[in-house]
C-alpha positions as a printed Julia matrix, in Angstrom:
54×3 Matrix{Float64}:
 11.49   -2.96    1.2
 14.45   -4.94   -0.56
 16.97   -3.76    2.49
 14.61   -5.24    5.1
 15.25   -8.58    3.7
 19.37   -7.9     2.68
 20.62   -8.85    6.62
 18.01  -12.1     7.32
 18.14  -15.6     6.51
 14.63  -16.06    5.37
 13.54  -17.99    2.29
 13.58  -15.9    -0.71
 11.36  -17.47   -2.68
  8.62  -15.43   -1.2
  9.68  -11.97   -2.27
 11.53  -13.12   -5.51
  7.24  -14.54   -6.17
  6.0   -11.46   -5.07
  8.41   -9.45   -7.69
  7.81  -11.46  -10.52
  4.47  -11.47   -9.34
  4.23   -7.41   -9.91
  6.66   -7.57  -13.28
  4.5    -9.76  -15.14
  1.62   -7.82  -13.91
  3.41   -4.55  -15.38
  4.67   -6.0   -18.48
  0.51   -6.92  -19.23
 -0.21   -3.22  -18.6
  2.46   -1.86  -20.75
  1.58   -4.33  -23.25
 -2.07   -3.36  -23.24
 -1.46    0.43  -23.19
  1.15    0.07  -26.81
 -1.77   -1.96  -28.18
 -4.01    0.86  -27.53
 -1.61    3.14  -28.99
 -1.1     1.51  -31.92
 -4.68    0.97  -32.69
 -5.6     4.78  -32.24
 -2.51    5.61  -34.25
 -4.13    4.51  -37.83
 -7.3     6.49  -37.28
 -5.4     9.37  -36.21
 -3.56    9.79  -39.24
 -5.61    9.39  -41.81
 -8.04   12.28  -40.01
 -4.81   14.09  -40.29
 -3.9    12.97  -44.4
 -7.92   14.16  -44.98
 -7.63   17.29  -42.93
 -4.85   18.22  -44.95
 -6.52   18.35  -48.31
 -9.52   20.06  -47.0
């Protein structure tokens, strides 16, 4: 998609909005999924540290 736009003389502001566009909305996503992560992460050790004296 990039090359289509390399050899014309159109304005770039529209695909340079459009990728910044889809970065931000990827950056949310990744943001979202570490919170996740890091929110499970607690409860899964300490099942593990009480498993481990049983």
């Amino acid at each position: 998609m990039l090359s289509g736009f390399a050899g014309t003389e159109t304005d770039d502001v529209l695909p340079t909005g459009l990728l910044i566009a889809v970065a931000v909305q990827v950056g949310q996503f990744l943001a979202r999924r570490r919170a996740e992560d890091l929110a499970r992460e607690p409860a899964g050790a300490r099942a593990d540290f009480t498993a481990f004296g049983d």
